[in-house]
C-alpha atoms as an extended CHARMM CRD file, in Angstrom:
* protein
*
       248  EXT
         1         1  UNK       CA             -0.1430000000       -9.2430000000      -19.6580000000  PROA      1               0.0000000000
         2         2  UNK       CA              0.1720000000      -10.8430000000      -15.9500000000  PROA      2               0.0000000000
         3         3  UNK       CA              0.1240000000       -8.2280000000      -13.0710000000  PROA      3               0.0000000000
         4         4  UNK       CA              0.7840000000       -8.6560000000       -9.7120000000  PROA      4               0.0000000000
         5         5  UNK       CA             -0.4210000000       -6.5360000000       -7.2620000000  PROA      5               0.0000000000
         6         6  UNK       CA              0.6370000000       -6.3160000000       -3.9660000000  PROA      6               0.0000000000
         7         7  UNK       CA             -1.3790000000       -5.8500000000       -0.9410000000  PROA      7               0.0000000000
         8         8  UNK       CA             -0.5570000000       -4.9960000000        2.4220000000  PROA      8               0.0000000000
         9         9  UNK       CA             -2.5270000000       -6.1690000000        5.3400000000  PROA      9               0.0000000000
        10        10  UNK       CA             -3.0360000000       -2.6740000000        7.4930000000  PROA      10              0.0000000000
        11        11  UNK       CA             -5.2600000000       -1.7530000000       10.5890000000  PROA      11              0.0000000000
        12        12  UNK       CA             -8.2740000000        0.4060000000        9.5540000000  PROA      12              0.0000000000
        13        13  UNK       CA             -8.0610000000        3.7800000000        9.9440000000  PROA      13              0.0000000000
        14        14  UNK       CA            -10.8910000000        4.0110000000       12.4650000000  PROA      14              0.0000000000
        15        15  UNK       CA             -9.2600000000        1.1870000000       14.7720000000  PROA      15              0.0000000000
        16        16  UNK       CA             -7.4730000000        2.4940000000       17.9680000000  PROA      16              0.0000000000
        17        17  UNK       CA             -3.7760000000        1.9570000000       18.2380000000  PROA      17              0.0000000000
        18        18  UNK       CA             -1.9520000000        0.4380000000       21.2450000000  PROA      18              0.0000000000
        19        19  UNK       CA              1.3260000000       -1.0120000000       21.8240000000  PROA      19              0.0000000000
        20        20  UNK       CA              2.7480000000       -3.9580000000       24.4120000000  PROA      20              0.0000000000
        21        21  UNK       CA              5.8920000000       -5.5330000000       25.6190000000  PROA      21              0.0000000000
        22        22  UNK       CA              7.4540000000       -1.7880000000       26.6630000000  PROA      22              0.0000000000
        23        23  UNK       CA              6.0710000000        0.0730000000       23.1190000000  PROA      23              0.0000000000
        24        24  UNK       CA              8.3620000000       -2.2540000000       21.0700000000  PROA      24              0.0000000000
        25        25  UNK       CA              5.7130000000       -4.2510000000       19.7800000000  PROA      25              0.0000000000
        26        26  UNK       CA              1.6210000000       -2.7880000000       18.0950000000  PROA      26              0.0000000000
        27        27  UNK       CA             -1.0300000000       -4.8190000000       19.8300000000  PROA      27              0.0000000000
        28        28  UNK       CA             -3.5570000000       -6.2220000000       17.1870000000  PROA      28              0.0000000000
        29        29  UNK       CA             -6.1080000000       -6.9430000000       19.4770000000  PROA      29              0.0000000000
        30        30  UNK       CA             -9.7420000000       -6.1530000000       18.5320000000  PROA      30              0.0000000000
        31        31  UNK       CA             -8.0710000000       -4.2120000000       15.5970000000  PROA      31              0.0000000000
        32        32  UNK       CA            -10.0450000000       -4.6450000000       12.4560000000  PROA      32              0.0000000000
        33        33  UNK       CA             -7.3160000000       -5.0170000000        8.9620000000  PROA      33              0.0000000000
        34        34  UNK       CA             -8.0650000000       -4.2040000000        5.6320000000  PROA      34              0.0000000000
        35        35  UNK       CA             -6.6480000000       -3.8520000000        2.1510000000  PROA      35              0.0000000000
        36        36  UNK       CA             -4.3010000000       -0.9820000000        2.2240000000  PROA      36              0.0000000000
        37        37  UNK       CA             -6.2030000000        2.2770000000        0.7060000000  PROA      37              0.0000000000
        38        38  UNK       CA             -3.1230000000        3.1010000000       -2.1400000000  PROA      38              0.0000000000
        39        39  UNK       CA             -3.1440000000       -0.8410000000       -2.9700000000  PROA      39              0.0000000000
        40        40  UNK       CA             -6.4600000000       -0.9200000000       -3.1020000000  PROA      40              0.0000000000
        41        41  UNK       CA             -6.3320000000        1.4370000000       -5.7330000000  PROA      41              0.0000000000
        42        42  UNK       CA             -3.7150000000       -0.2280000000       -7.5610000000  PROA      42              0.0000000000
        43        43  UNK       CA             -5.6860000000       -3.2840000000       -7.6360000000  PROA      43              0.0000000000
        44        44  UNK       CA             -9.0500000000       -1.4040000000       -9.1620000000  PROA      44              0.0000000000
        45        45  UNK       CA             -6.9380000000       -0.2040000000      -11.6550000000  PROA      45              0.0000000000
        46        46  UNK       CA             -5.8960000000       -4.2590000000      -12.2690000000  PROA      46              0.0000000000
        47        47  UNK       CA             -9.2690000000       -5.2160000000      -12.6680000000  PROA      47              0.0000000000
        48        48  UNK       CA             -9.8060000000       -2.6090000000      -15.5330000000  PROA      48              0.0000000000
        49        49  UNK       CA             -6.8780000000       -3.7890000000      -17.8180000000  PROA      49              0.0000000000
        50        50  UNK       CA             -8.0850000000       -7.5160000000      -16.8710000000  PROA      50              0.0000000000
        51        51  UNK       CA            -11.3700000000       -6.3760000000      -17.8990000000  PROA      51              0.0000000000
        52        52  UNK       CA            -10.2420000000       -4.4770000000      -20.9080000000  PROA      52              0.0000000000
        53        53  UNK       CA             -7.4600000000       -5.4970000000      -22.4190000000  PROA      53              0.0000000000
        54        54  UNK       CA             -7.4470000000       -9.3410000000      -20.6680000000  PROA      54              0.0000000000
        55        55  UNK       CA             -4.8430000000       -9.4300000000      -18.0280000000  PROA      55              0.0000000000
        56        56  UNK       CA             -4.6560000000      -11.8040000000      -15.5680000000  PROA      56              0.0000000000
        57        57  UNK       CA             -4.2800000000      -10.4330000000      -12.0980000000  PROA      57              0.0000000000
        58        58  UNK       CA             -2.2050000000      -12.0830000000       -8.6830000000  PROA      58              0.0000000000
        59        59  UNK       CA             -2.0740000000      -10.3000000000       -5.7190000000  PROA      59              0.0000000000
        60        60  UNK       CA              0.6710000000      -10.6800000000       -3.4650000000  PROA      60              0.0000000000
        61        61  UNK       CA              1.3740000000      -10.4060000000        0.5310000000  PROA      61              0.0000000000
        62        62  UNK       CA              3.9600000000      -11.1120000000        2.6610000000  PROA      62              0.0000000000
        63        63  UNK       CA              2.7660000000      -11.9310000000        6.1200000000  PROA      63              0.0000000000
        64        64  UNK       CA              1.6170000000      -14.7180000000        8.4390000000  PROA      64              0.0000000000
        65        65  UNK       CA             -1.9720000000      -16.6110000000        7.9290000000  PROA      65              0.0000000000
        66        66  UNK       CA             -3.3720000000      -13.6670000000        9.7720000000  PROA      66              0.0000000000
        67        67  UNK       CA             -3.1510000000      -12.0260000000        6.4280000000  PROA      67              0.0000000000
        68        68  UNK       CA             -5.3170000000      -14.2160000000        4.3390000000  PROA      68              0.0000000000
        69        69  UNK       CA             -8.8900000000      -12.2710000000        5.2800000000  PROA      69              0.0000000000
        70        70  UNK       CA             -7.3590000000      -10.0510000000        3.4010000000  PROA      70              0.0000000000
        71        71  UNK       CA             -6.3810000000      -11.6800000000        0.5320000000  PROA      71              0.0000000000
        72        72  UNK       CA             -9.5860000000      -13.3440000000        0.1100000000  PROA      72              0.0000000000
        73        73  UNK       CA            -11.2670000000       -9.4900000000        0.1900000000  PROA      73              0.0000000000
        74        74  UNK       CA             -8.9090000000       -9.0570000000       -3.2710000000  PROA      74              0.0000000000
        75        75  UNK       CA             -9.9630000000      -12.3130000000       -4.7470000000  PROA      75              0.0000000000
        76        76  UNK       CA            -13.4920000000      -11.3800000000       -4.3260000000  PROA      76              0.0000000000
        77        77  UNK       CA            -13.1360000000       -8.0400000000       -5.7590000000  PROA      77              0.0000000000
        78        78  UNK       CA            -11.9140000000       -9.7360000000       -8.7960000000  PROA      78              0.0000000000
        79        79  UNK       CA             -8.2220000000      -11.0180000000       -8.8260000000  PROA      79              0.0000000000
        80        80  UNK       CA             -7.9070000000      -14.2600000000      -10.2940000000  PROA      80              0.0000000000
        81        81  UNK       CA             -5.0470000000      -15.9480000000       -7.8840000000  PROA      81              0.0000000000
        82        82  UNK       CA             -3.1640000000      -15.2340000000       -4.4010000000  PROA      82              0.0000000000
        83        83  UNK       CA              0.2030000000      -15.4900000000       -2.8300000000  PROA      83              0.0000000000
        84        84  UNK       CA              1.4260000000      -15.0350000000        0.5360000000  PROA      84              0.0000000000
        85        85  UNK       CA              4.8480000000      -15.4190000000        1.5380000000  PROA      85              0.0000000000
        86        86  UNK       CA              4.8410000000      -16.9960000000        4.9340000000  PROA      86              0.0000000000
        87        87  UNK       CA              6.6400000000      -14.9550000000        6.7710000000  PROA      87              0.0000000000
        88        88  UNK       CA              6.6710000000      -11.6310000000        8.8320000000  PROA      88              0.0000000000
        89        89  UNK       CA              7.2030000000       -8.4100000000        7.2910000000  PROA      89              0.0000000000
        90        90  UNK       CA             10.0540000000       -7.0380000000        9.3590000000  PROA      90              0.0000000000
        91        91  UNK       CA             11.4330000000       -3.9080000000        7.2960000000  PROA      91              0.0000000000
        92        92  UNK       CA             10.8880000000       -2.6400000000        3.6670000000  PROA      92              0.0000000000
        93        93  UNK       CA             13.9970000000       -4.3850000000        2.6180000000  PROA      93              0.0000000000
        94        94  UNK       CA             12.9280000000       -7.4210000000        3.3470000000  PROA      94              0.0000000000
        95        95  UNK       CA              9.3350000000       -7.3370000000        2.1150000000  PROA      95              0.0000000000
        96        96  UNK       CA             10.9240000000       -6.2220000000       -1.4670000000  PROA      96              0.0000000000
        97        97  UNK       CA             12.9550000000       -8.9430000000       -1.5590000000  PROA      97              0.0000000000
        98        98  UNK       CA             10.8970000000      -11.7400000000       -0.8380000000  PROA      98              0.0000000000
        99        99  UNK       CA              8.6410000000       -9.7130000000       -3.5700000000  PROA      99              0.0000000000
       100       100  UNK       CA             11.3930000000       -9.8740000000       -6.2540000000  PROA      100             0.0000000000
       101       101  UNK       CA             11.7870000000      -13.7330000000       -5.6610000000  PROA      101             0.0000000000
       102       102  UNK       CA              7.9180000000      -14.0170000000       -6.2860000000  PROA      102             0.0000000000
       103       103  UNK       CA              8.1290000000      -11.5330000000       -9.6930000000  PROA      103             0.0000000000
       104       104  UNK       CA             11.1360000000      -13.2710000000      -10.8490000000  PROA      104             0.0000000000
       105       105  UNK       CA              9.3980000000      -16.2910000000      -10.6570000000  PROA      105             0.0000000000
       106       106  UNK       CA              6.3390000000      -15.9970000000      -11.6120000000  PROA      106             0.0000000000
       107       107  UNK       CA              7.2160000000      -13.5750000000      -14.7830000000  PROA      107             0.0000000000
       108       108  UNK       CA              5.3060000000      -10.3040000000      -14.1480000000  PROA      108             0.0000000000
       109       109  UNK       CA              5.1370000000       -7.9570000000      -16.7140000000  PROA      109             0.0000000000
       110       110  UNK       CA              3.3670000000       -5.4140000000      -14.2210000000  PROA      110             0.0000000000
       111       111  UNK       CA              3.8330000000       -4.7030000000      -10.5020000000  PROA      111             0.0000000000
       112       112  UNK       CA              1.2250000000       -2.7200000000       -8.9560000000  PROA      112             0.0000000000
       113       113  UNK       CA              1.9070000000       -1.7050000000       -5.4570000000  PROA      113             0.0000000000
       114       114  UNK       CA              0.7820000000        1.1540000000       -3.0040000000  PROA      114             0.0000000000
       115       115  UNK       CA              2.9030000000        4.4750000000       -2.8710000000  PROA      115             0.0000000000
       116       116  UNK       CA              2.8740000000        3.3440000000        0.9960000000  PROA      116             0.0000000000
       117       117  UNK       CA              1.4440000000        1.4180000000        3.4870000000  PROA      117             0.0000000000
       118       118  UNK       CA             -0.9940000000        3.5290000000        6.3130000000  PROA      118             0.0000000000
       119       119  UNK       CA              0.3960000000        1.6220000000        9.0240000000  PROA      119             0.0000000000
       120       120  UNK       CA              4.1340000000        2.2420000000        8.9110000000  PROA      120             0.0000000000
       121       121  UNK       CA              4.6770000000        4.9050000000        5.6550000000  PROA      121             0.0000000000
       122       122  UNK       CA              7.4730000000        3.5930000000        4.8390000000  PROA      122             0.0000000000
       123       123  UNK       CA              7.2200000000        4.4680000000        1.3470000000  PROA      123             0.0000000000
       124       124  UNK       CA             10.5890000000        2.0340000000        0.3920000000  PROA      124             0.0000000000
       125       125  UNK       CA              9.0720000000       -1.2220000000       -1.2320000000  PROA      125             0.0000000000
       126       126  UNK       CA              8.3460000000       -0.0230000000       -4.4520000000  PROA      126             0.0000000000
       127       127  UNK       CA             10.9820000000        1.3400000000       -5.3870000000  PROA      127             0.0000000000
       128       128  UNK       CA             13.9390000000       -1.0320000000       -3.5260000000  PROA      128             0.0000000000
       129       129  UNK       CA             11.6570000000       -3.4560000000       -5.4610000000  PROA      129             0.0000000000
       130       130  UNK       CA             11.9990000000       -2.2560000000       -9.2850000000  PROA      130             0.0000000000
       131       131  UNK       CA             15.7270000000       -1.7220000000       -8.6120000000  PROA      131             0.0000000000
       132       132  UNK       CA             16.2740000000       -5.2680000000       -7.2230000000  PROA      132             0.0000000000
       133       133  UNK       CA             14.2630000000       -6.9850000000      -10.5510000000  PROA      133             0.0000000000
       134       134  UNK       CA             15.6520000000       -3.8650000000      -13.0250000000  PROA      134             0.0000000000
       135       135  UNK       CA             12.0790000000       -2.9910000000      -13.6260000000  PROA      135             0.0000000000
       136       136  UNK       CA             11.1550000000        0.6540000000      -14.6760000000  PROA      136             0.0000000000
       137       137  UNK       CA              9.8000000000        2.2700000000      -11.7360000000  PROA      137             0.0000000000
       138       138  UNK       CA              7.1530000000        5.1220000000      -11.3800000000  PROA      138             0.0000000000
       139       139  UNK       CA              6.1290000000        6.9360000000       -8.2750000000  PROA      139             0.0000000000
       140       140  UNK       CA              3.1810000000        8.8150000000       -6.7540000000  PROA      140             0.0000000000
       141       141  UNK       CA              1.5540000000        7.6060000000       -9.5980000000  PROA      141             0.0000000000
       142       142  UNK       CA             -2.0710000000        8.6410000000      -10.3910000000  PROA      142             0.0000000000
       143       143  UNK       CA             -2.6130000000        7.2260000000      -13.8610000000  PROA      143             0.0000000000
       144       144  UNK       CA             -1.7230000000        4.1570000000      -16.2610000000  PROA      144             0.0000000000
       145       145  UNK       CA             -2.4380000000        3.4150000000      -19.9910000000  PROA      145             0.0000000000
       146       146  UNK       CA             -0.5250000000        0.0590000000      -21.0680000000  PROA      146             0.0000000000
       147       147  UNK       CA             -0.5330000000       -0.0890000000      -25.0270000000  PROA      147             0.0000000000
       148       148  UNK       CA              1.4850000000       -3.8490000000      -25.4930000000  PROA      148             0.0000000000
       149       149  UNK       CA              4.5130000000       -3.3300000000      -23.6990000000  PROA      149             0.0000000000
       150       150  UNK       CA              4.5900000000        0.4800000000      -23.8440000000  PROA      150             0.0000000000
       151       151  UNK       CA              2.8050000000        2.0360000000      -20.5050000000  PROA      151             0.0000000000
       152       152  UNK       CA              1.9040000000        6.1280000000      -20.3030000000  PROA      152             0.0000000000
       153       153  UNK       CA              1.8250000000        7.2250000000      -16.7740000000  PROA      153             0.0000000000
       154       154  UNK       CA              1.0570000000       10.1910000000      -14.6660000000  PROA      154             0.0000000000
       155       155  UNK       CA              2.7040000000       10.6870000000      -11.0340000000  PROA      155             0.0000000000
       156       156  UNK       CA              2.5700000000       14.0270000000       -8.7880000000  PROA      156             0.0000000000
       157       157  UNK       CA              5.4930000000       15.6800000000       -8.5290000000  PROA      157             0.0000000000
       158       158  UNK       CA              5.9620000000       18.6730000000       -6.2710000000  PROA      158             0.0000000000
       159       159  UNK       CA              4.0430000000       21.7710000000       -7.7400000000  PROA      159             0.0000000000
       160       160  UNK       CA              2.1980000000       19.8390000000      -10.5750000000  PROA      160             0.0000000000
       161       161  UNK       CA              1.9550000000       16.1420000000      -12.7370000000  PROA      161             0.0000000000
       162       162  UNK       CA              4.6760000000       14.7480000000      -14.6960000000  PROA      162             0.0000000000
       163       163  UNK       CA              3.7490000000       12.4930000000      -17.5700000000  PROA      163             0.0000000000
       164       164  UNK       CA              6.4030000000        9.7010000000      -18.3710000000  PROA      164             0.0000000000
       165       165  UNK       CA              6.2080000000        6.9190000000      -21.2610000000  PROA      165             0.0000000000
       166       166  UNK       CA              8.0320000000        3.7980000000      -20.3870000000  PROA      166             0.0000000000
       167       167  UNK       CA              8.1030000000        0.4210000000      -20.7580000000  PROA      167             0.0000000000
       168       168  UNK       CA              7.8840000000       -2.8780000000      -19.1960000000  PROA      168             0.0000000000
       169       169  UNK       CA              8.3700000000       -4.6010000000      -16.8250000000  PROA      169             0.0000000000
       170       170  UNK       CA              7.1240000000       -1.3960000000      -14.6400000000  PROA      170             0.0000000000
       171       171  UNK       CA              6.5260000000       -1.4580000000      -11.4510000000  PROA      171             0.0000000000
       172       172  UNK       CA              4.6780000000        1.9570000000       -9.4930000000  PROA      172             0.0000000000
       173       173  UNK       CA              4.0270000000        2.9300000000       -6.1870000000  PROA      173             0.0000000000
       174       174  UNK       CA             -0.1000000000        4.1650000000       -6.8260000000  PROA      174             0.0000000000
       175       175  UNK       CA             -2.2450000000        6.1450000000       -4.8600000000  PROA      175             0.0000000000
       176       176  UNK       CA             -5.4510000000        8.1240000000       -4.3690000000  PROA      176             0.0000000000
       177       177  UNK       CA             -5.9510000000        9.2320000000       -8.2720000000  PROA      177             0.0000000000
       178       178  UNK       CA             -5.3910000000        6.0590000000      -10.0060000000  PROA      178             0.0000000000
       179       179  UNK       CA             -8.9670000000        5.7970000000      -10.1760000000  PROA      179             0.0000000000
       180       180  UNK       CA            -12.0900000000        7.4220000000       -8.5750000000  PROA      180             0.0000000000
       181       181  UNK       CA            -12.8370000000        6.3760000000       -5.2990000000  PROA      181             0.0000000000
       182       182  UNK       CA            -15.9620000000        6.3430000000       -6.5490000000  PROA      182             0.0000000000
       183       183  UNK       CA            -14.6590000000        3.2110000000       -8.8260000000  PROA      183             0.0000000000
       184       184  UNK       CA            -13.4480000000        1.4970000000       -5.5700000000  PROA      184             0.0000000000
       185       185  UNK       CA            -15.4410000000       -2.3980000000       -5.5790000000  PROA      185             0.0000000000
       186       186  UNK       CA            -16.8640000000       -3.7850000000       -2.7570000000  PROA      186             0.0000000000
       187       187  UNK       CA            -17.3380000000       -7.5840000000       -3.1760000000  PROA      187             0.0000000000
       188       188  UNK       CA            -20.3270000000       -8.9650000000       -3.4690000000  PROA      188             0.0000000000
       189       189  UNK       CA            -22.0120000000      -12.4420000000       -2.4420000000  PROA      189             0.0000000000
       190       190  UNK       CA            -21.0930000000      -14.0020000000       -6.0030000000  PROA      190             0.0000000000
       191       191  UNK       CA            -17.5830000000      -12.5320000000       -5.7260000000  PROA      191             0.0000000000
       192       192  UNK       CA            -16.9890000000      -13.5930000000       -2.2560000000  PROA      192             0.0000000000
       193       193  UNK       CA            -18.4480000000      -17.5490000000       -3.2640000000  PROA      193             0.0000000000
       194       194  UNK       CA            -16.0960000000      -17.5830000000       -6.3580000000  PROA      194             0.0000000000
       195       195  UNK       CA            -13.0160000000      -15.7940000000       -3.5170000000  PROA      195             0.0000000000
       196       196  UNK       CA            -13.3260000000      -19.7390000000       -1.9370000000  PROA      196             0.0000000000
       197       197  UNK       CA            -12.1210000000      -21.3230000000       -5.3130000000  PROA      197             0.0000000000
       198       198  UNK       CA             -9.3430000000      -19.5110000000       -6.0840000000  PROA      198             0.0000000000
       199       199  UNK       CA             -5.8210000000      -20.6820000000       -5.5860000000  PROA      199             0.0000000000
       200       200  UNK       CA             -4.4450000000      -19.5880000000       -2.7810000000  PROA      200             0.0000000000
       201       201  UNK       CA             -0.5430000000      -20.2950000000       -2.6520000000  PROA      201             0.0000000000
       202       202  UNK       CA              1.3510000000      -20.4260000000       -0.0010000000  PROA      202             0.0000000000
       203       203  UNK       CA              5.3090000000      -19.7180000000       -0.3850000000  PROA      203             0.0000000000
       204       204  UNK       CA              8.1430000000      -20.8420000000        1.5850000000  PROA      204             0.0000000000
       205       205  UNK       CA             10.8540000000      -16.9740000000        2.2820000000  PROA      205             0.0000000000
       206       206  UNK       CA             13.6240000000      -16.9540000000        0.9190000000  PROA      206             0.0000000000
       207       207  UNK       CA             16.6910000000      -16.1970000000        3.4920000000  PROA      207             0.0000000000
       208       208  UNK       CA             17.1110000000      -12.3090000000        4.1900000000  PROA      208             0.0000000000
       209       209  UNK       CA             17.6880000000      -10.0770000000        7.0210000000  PROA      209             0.0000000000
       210       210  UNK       CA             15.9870000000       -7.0000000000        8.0190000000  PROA      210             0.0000000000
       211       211  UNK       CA             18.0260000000       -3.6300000000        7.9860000000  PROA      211             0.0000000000
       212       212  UNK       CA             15.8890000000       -2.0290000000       10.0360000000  PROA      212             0.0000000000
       213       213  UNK       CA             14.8820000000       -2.9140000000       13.5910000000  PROA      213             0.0000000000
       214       214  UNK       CA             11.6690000000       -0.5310000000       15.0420000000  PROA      214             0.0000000000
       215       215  UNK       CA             12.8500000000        0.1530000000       18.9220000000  PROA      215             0.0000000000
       216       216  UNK       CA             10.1590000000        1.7500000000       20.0600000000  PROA      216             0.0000000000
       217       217  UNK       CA              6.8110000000        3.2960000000       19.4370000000  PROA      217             0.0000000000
       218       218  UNK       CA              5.1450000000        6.3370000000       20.8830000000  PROA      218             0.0000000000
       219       219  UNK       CA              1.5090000000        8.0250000000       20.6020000000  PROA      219             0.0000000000
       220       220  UNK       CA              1.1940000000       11.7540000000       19.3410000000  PROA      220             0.0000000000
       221       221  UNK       CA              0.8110000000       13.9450000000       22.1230000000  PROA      221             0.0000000000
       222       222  UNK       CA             -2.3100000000       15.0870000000       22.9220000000  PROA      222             0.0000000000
       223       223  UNK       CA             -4.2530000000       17.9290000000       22.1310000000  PROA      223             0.0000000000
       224       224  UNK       CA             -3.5420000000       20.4910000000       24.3630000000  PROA      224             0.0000000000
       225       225  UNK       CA             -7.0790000000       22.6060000000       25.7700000000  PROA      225             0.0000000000
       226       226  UNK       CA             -8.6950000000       24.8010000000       22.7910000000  PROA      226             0.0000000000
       227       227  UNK       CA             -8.1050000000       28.7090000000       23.6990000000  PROA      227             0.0000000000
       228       228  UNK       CA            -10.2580000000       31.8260000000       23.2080000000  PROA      228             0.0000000000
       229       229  UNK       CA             -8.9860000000       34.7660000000       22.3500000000  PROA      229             0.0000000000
       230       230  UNK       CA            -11.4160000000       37.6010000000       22.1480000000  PROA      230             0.0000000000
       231       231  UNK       CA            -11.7500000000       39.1280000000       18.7330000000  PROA      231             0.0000000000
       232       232  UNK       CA            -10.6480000000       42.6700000000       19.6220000000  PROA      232             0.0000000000
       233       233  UNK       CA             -7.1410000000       41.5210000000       21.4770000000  PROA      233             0.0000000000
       234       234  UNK       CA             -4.9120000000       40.9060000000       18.7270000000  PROA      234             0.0000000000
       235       235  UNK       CA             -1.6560000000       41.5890000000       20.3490000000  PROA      235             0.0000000000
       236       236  UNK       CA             -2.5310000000       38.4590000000       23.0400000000  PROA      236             0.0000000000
       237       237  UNK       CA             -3.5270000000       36.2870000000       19.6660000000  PROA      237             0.0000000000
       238       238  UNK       CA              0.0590000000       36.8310000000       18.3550000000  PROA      238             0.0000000000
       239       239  UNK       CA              1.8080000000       36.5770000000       21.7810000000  PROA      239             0.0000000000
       240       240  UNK       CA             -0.2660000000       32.8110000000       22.1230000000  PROA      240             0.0000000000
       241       241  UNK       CA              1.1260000000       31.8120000000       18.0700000000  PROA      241             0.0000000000
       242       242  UNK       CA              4.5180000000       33.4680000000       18.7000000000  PROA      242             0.0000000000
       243       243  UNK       CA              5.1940000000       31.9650000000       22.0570000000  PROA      243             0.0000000000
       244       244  UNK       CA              3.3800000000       28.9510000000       22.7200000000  PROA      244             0.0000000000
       245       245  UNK       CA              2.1180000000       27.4250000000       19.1710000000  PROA      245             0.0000000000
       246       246  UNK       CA              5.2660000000       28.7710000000       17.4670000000  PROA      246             0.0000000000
       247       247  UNK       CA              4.1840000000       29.3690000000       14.1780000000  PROA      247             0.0000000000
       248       248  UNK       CA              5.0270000000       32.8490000000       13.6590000000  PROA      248             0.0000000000
């Protein structure tokens, strides 16, 4: 079975977010990227049916050479080979179809990818992505048993778990569930020696245009001042959650 996983290059969640030329454009200075969290458990879950059942894992980006840290982090945690599309990822539509040139390509019987990226949460590629190579397509999915070319999977649904049996090629959008966090692999120094031997590919985009065009960005507001309300005045603790907060 040969799975490709793909991995998106996102700021960590502890870095602080700024934007330049007029809030058009997110300023990556001193911002420290890692694996995206949902891909990363997509690609934990690859390393179990490589070490299981003998797969052979690729993971995938599309991005510049800024990217390639990255990468590198997934072919020390185990993946046996790398791609990275040289070229920007400009809107979801774009990103899945430089993706579908790679899987039709290379032959995937398996596309692992994150439910969505942390950066934008777009939430698009997986799905635009098993409709553009008529894969089978699972969502929000927190589980995955391949038996041959038959696959049993479990994705949240609103209220409660659905359980589907498919088939491949399959492609899902994974997330926090696919395995324990606990299961989550840091490389280590023999992992990150064998990372420099890998293959590394780097592919030429095919010719697409974006759909989508960001304008601008804005910050959250901030947090207004915290107010006290004194235990026995109940009618002023409504007036302050009718009025101002607005959730009654």
């Amino acid at each position: 079975m040969k799975i490709l996983v793909c991995i998106s290059h996102v700021p960590d969640t502890t870095s602080k977010i700024n934007f330049t030329d007029g809030d058009t454009k997110f300023d990556t200075n001193g911002v420290q990227f890692v694996i995206n969290p949902n891909d990363e458990f997509g690609l934990t879950r690859a390393m179990w049916f490589k070490e299981k059942q003998g797969a052979s894992v690729t993971v995938v980006n599309v991005g510049g050479v800024e990217t390639e840290p990255t990468l590198r982090k997934a072919l020390a945690i185990g993946a046996d080979s790398a791609i990275r599309v040289n070229t920007e990822a400009t809107d979801g539509f774009a990103v899945a179809k430089q993706l579908a040139k790679v899987v039709s390509d290379g032959g995937y019987d398996l596309i692992i990818a994150g439910r969505e990226s942390i950066d934008y949460n777009g939430g698009m590629v997986p799905g635009m992505l098993a409709a553009m190579i008529d894969a089978n397509f699972v969502a929000n999915c927190i589980s995955l048993e391949i038996d041959g070319t038959s696959a049993k999977a479990i994705r949240e649904i609103d209220g409660g778990k659905e359980t589907v049996n498919t088939s491949l090629p399959l492609v899902i959008g994974g997330q926090k569930g696919l395995v324990e966090e606990s299961d989550l692999r840091i490389p280590n120094m023999r992992g990150i020696m064998m990372a420099r031997k890998k293959p590394l590919t780097i592919l030429e985009p095919t010719d697409v245009s974006a759909e989508t065009k960001a304008t601008s960005f804005e910050k959250p507001a901030p947090r207004g001042a915290v107010k006290l309300v004194d235990v026995d005045n109940i009618d002023e603790l409504i007036n302050l959650l009718h009025n101002e907060a607005k959730v009654i």
